[in-house]
N, C-alpha and C positions, 0 to 999 in steps of 0.2 A: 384673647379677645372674648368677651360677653358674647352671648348667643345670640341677645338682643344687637348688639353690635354689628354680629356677622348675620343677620336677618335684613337690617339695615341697609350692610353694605352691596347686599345682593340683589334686593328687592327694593322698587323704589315704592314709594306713596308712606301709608301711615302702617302701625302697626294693623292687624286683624284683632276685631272683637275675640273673632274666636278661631284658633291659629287653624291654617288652610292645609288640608290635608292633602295630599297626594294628588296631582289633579292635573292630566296633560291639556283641561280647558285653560285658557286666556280669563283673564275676571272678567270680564265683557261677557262673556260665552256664559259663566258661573252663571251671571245675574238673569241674563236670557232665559237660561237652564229651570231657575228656578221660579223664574214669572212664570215658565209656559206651566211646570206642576202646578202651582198655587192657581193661577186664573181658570185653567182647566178643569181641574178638582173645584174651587172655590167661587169662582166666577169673576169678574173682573172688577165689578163694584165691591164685593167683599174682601180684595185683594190690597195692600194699604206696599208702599216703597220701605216701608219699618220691618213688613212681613219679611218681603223679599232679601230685603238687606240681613235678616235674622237668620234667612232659611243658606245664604251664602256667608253666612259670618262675617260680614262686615260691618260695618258703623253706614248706617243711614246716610251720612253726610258723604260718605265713599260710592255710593252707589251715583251720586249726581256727580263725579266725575264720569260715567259713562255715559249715563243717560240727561236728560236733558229734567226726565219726569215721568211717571207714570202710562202718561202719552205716548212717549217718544219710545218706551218699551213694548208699550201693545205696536204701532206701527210698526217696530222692528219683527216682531214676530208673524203678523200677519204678513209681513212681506217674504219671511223665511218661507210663507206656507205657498207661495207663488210663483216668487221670482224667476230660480231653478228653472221650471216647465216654461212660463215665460219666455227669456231669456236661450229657448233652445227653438220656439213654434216656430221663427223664420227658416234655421235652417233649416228645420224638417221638411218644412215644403216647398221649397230651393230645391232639395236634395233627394227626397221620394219620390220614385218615379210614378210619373201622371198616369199610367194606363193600371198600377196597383193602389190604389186610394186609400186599401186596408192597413197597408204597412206605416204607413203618416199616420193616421188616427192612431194602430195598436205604437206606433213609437211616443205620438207624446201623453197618451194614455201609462203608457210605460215609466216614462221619465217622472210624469204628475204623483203617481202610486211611486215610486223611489222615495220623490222629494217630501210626499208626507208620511211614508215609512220611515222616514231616517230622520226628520225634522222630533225634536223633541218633544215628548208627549201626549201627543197628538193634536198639535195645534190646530188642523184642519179645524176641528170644531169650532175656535175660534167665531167663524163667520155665520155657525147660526147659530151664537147664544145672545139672547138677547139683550142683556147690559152691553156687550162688544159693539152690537149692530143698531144701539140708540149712542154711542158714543161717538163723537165728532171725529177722531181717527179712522172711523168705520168709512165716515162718507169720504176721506181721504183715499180711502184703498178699494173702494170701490172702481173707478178706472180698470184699475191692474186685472180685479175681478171681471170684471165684462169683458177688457181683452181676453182673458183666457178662454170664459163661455166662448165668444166670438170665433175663436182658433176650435174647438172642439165643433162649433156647429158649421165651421168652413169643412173641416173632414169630413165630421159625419153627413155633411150635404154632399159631397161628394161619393162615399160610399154605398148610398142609399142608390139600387136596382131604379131602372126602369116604372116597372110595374106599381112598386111599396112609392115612390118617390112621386107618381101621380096619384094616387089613391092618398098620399099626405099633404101632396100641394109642392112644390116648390120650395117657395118660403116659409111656408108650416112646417118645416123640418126643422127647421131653429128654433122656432116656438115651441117646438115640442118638445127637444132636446133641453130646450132653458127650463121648461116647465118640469117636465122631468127630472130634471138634475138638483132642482130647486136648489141653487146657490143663494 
């Protein structure tokens, strides 16, 4: 049996532009992989699906088996840079006991630094570059953005003394926290 045969018979889709080297990623993962390099470094408007599809060896036309388009990659990624901490804020405050307030903030402070440690590239930046955040996917994932603000300024309202939490106000402790954070 040809090599091409036996590449065939293992793997399904079309051949690779440029044969796939060693790679315990998923091609989904590949192409993710390589959006968050190129937009990161490059920016998102400078960033074209031919790039992408070059820098993971595949044919252009392979990559729109995963994704949808351009779009549907920045959303995926921006959502990598969230989800995670997201997806963990209820339990945490279900779960942290109410009379330590610190250990809920430092847990999903915790999990947040994890998820864009280990998130590829460092996509956090994503959301202040400004081609990203004039792009119509932006105001998509904004939601997700505000819940998370929202969960960090439920903690840190909670954390804040007596004393520092009058002299800030109440509710200015969110505003301050948002402002601060400038998400």
């Amino acid at each position: 049996m040809s090599q091409y045969a036996l590449a065939a018979a293992t793997r399904p889709g079309r051949p690779r532009a440029i044969p796939r080297l060693a790679s315990a990623r998923a091609p989904r993962d590949e192409v993710l992989h390589a959006a968050a390099e190129l937009v990161v470094n490059r920016g998102y408007a400078a960033t074209s699906t031919r790039d992408i599809a070059e820098k993971v060896g595949i044919r252009q036309a392979s990559l729109y088996y995963h994704f949808a388009g351009k779009p549907g990659i920045l959303a995926e990624l921006l959502e990598l840079s969230v989800r995670p901490s997201l997806d963990q804020v209820m339990k945490i405050e279900q779960e942290c006991p109410g009379d330590v307030p610190e250990a809920a903030l430092y847990l999903l402070a915790l999990i947040d630094a994890d998820t864009l440690a280990t998130v590829p590239h460092n996509i956090g930046r994503l959301y202040r570059m400004p081609d990203v955040r004039s792009s119509e996917v932006f105001g998509e994932f904004q939601p997700a953005l505000r819940e998370l603000r929202a969960a960090y300024g439920r903690l840190g309202a909670a954390v804040v003394s007596g004393p520092v939490a009058a002299s800030v106000g109440g509710t200015s402790w969110v505003g301050c926290w948002t402002r601060w954070s400038r998400w």
